[in-house]
N, CA, C and O of each residue as an XYZ file, in Angstrom:
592
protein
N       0.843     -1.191      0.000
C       0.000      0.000      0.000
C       0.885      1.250      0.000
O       1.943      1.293      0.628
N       0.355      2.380     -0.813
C       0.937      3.341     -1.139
C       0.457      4.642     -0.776
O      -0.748      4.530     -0.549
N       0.934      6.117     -0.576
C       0.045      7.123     -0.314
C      -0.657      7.256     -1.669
O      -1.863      7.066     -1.826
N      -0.020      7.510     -2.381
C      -0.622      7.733     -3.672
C      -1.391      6.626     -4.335
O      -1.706      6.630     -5.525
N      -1.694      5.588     -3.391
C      -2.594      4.766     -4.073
C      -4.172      4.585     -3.563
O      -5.081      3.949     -4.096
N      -4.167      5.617     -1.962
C      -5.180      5.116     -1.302
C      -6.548      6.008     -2.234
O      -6.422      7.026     -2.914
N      -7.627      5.327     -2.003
C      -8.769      6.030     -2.738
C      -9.899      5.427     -1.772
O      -9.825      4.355     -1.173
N     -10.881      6.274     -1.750
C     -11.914      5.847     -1.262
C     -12.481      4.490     -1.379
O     -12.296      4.006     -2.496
N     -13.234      3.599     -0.399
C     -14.297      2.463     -0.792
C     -15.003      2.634     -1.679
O     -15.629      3.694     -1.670
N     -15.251      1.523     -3.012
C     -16.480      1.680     -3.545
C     -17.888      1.697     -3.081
O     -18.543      1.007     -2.299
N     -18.234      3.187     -4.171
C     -19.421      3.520     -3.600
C     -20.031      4.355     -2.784
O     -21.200      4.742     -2.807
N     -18.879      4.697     -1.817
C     -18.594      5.180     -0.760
C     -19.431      7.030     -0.976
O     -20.437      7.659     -0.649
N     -18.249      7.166     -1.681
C     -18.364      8.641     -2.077
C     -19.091      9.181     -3.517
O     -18.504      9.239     -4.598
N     -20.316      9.511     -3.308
C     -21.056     10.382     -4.244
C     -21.116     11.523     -4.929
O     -21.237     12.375     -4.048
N     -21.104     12.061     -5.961
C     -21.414     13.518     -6.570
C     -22.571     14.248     -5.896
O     -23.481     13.826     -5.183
N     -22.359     15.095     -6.200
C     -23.880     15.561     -4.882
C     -24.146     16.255     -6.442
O     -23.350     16.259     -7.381
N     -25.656     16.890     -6.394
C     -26.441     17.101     -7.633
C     -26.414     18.646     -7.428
O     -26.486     19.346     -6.418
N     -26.250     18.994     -9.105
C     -25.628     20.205     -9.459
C     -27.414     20.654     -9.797
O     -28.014     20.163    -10.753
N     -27.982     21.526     -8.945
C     -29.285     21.746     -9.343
C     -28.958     23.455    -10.024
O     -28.164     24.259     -9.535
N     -29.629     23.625    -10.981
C     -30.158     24.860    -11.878
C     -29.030     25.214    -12.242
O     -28.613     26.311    -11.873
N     -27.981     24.097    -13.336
C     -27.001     24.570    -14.504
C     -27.542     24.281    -15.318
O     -27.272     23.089    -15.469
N     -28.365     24.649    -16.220
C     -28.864     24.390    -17.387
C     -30.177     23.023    -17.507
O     -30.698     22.225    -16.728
N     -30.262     23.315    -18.743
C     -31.762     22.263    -19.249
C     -30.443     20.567    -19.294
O     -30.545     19.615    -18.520
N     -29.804     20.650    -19.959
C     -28.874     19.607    -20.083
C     -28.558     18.691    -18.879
O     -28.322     17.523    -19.187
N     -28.517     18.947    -17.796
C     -28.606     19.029    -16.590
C     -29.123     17.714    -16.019
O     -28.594     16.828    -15.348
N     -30.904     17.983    -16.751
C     -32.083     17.252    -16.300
C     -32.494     17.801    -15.025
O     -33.538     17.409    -14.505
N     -31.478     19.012    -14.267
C     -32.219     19.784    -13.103
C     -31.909     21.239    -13.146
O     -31.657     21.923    -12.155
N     -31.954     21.703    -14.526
C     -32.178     23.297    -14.863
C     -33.760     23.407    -14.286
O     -34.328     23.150    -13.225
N     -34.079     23.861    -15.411
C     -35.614     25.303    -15.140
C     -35.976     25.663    -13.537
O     -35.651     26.466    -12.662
N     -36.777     24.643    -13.729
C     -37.549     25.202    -12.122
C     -36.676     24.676    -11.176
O     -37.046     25.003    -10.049
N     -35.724     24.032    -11.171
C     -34.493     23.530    -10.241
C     -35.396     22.652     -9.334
O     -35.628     23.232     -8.273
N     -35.794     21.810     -9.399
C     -36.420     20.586     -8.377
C     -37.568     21.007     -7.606
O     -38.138     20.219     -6.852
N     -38.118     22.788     -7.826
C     -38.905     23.343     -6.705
C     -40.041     23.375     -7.702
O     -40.416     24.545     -7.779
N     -40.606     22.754     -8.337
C     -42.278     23.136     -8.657
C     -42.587     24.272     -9.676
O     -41.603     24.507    -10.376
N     -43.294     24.775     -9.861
C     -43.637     25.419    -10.710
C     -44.615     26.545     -9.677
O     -45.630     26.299     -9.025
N     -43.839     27.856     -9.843
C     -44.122     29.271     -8.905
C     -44.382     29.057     -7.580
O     -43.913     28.049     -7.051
N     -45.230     30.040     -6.774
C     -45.676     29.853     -5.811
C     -44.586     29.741     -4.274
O     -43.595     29.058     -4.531
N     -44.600     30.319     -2.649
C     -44.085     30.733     -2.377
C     -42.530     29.548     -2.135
O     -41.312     29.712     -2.216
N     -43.172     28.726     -1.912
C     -41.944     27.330     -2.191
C     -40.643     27.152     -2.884
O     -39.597     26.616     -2.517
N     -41.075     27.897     -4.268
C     -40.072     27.695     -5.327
C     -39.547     29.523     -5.061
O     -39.579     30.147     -6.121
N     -39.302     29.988     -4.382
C     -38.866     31.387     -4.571
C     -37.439     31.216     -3.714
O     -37.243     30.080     -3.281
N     -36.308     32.339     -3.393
C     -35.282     32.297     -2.827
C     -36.028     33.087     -1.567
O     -36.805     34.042     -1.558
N     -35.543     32.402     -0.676
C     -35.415     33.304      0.896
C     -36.703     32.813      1.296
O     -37.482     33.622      1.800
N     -37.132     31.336      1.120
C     -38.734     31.178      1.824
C     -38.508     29.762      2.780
O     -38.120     28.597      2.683
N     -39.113     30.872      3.900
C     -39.018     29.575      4.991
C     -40.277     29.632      5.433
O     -40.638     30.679      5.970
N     -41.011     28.763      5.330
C     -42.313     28.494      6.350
C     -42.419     28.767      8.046
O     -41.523     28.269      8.727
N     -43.029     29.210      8.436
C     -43.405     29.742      9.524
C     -43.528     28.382     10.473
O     -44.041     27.291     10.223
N     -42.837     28.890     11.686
C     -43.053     27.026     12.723
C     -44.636     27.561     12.504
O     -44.989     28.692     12.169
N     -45.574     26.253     12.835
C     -46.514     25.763     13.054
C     -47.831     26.558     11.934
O     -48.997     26.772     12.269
N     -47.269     26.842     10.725
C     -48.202     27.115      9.488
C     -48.384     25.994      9.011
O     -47.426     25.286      8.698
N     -49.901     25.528      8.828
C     -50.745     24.864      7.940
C     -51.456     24.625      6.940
O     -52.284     23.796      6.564
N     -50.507     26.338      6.282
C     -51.408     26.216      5.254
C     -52.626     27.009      4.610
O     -53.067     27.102      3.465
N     -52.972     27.531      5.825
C     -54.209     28.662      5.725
C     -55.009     28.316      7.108
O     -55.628     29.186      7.721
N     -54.924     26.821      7.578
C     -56.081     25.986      8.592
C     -55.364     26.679      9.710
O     -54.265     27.232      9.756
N     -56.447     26.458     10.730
C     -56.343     26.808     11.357
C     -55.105     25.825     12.450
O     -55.160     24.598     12.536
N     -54.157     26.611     13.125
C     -52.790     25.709     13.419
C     -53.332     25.137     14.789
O     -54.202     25.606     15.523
N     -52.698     24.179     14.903
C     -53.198     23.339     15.901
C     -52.881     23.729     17.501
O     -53.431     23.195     18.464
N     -51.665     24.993     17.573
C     -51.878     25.563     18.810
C     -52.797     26.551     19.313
O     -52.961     27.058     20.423
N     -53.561     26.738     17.767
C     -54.575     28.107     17.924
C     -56.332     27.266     18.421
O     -57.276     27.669     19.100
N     -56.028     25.831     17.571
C     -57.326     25.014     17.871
C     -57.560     24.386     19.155
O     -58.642     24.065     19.645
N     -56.474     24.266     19.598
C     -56.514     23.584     21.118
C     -56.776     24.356     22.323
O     -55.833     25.086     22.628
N     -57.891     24.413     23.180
C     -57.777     25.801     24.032
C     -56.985     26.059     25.412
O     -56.748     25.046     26.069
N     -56.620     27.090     25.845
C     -56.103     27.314     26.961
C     -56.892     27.142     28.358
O     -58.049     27.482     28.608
N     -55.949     26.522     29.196
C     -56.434     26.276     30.531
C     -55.471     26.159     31.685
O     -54.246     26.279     31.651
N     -56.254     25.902     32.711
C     -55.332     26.090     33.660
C     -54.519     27.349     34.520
O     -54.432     28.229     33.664
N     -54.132     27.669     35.284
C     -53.224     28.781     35.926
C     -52.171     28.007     36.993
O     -52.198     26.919     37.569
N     -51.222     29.151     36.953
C     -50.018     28.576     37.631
C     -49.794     30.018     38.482
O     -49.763     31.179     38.075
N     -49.626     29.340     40.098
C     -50.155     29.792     40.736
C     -48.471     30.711     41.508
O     -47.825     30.067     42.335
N     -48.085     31.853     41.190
C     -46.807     32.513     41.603
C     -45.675     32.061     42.530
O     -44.463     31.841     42.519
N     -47.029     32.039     43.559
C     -46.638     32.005     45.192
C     -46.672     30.446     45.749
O     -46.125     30.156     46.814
N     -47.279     29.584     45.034
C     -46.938     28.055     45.078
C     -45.557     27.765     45.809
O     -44.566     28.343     45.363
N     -45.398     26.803     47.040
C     -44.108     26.437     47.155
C     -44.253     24.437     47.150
O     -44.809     23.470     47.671
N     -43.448     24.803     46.314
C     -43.167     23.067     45.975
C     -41.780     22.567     46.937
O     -40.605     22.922     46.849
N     -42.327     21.774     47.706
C     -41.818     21.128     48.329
C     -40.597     19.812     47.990
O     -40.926     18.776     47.411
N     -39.646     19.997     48.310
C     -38.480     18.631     48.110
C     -38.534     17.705     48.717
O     -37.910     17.815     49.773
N     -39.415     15.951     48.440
C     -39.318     15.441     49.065
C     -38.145     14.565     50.055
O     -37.850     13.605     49.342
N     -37.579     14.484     50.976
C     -36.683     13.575     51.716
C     -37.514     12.660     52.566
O     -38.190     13.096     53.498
N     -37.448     11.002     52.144
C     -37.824     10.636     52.974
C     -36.439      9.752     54.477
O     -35.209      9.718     54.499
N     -37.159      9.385     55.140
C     -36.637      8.961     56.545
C     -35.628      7.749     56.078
O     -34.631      7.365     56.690
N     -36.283      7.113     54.500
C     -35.148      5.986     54.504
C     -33.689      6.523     53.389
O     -32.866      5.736     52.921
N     -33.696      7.986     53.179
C     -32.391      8.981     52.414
C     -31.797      9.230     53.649
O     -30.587      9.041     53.530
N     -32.069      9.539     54.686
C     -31.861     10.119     55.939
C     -31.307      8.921     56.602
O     -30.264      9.141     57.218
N     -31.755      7.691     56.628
C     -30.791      6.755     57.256
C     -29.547      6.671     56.550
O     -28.419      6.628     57.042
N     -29.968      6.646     55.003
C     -28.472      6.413     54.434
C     -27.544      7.392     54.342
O     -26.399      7.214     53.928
N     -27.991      8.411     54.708
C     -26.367      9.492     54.732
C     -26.459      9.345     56.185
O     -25.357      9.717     56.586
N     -27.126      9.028     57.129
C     -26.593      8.893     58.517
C     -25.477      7.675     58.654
O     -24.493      7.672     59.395
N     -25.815      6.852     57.923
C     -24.589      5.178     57.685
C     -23.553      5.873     56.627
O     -22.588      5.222     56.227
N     -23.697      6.732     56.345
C     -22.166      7.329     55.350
C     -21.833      7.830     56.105
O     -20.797      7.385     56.598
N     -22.500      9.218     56.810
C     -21.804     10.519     57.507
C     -21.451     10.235     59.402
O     -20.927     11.003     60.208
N     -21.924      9.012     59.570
C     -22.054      9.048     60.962
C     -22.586     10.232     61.967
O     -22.223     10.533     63.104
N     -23.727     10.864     60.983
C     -23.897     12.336     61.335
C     -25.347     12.256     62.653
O     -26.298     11.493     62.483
N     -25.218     13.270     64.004
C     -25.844     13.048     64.692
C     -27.101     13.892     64.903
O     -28.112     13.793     65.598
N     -26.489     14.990     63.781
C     -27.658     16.353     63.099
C     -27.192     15.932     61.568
O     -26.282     15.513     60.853
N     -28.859     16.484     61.672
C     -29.103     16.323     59.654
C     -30.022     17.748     59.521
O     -31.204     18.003     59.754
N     -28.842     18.562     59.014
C     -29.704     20.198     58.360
C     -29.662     20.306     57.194
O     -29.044     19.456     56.554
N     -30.171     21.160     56.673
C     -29.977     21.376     55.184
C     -29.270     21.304     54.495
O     -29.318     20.761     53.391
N     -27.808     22.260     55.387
C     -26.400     22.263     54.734
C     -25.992     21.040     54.460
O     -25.328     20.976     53.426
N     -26.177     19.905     55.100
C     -25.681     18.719     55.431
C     -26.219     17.744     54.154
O     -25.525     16.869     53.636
N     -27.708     18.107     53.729
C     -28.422     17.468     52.671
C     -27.726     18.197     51.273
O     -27.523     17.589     50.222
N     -27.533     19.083     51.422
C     -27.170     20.054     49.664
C     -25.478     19.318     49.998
O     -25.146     18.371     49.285
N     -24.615     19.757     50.959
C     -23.568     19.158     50.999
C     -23.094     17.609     50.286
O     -22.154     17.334     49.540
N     -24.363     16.623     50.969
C     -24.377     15.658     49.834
C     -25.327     15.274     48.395
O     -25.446     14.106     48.024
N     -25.953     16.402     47.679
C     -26.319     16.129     46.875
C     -27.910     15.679     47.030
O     -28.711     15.405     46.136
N     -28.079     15.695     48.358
C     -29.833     15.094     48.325
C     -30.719     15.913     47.548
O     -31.647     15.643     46.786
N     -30.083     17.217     48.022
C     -30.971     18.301     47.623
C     -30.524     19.415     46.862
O     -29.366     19.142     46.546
N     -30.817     20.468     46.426
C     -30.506     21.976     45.648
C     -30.117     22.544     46.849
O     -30.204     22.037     47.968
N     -29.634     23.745     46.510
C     -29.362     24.760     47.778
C     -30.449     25.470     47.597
O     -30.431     26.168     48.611
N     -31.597     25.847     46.873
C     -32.767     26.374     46.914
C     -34.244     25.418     46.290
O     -34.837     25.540     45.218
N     -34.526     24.370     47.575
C     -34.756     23.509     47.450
C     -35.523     23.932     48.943
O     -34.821     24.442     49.816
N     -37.159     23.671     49.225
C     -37.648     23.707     49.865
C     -37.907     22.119     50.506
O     -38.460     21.305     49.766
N     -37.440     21.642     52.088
C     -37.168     20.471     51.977
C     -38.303     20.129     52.774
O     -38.646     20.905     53.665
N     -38.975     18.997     52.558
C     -40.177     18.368     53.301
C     -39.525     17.020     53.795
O     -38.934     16.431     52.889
N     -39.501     16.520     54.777
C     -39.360     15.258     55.832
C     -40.262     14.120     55.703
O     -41.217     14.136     56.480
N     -40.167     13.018     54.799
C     -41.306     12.348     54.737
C     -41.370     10.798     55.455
O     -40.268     10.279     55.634
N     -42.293     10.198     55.783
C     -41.940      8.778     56.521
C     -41.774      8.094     56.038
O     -41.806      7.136     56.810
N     -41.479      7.639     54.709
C     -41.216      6.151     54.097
C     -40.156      5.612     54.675
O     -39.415      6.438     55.207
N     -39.894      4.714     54.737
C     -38.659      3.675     55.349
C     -38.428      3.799     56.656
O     -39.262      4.560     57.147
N     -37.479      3.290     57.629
C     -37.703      3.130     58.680
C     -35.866      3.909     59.293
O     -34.882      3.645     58.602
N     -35.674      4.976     60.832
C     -34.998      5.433     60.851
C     -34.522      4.132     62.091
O     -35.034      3.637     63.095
N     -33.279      3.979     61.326
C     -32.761      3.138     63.187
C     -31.722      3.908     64.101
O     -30.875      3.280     64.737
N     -31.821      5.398     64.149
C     -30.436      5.783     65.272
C     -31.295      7.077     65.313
O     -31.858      7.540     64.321
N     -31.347      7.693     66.741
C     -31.442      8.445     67.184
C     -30.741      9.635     66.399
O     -29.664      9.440     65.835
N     -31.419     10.958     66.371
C     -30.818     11.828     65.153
C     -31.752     13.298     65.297
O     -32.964     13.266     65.089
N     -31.240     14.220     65.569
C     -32.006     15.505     65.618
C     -31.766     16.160     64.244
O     -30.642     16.394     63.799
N     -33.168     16.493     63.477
C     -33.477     16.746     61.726
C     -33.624     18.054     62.100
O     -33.788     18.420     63.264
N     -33.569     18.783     61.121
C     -33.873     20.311     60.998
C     -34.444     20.529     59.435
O     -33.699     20.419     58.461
N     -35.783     20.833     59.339
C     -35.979     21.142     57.807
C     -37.710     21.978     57.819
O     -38.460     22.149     58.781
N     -37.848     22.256     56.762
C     -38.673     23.236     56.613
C     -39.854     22.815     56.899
O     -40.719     23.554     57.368
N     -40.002     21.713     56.675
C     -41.716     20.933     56.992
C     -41.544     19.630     57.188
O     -40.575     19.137     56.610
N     -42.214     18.923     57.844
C     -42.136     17.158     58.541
C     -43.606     16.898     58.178
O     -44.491     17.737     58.341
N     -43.858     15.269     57.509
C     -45.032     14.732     57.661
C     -45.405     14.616     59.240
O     -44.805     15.432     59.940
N     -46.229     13.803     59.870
C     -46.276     13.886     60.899
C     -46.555     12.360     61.249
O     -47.063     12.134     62.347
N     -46.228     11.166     60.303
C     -45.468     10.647     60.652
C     -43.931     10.115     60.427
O     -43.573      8.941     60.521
N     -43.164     11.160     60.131
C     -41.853     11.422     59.948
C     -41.739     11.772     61.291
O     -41.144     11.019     62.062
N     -42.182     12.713     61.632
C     -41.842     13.572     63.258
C     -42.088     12.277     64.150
O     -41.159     11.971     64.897
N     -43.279     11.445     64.162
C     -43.300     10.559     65.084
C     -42.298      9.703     65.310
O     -41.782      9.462     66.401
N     -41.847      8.939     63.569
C     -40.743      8.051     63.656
C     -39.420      8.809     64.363
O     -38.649      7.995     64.872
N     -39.103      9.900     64.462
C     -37.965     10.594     64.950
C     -37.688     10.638     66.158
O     -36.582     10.460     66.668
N     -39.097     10.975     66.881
C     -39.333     11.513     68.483
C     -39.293     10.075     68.975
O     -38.619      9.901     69.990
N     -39.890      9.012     68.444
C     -39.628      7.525     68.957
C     -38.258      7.292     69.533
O     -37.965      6.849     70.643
N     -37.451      7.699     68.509
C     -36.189      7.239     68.713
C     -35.504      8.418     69.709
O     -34.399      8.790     69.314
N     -35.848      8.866     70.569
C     -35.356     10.502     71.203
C     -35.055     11.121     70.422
O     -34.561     12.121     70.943
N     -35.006     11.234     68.799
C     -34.487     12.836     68.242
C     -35.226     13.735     68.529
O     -36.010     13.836     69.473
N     -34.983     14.440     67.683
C     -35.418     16.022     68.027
C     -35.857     16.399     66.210
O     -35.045     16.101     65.334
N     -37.266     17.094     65.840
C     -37.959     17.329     64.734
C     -37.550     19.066     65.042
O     -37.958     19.498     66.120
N     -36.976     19.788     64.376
C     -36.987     21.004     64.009
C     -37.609     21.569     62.749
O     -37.401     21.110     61.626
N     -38.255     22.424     62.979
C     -39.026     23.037     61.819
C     -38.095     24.689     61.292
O     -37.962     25.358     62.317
N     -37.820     25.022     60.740
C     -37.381     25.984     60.281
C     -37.845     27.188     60.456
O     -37.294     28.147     59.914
């Protein structure tokens, strides 16, 4: 094998089509676009979501609903996330800093305390809102439920 011998795979590589050089061509006149009309012109782009004249389907579908400003959406944590960074961190408080620190949560992340799973070590929580039986499973064990 040679430099001067390498060439493409057959097949490989195509002519790409020479549109509107002449009638000889077989893609002179109207160059592949139709005959008039706004399609076949230079500089025409269709509008997102034109149909045509019909009526477009975001105009046919109606509006509903409201979204409400002052809404605060809550981050759920439940009690069995909270055991497992307590078995990583050996931690005897669990605050916020402590949750964004590992990734549970955002740093602007409204955090809710929830009861799924079961806590086994005594542990004083600090967070913005507790189910109430999250708070129970906690106080069982002597922690301490802080609300923010």
């Amino acid at each position: 094998m040679k430099l001067n011998t390498l060439k493409p795979a057959e097949g490989s590589v195509k002519t790409r089509k020479r549109i509107g050089r002449g009638q000889g061509s077989g893609r002179g006149g109207t160059s592949t676009r139709g005959h008039k009309g706004a399609k076949s012109r230079s500089g025409y782009s269709r509008k997102f979501g034109y149909e045509g004249g019909q009526m477009p389907l975001q105009r046919r579908v109606p509006k509903f609903g409201f979204n409400r400003p002052q809404k605060v959406v809550f981050k759920p944590v439940n009690l069995a996330d909270l055991q497992k960074l307590i078995d990583n961190t050996k931690a005897k408080e669990v605050n916020i800093e402590l949750l964004i620190e590992h990734g549970i949560v955002g740093k602007n992340d409204v955090v809710k305390i929830l009861g799924r799973g079961e806590l086994k070590s005594k542990v004083n929580v600090t967070a913005h809102k507790f189910s109430a039986s999250a708070v129970e499973a906690i106080e069982k064990l002597g922690g301490k439920a802080t609300t923010l």
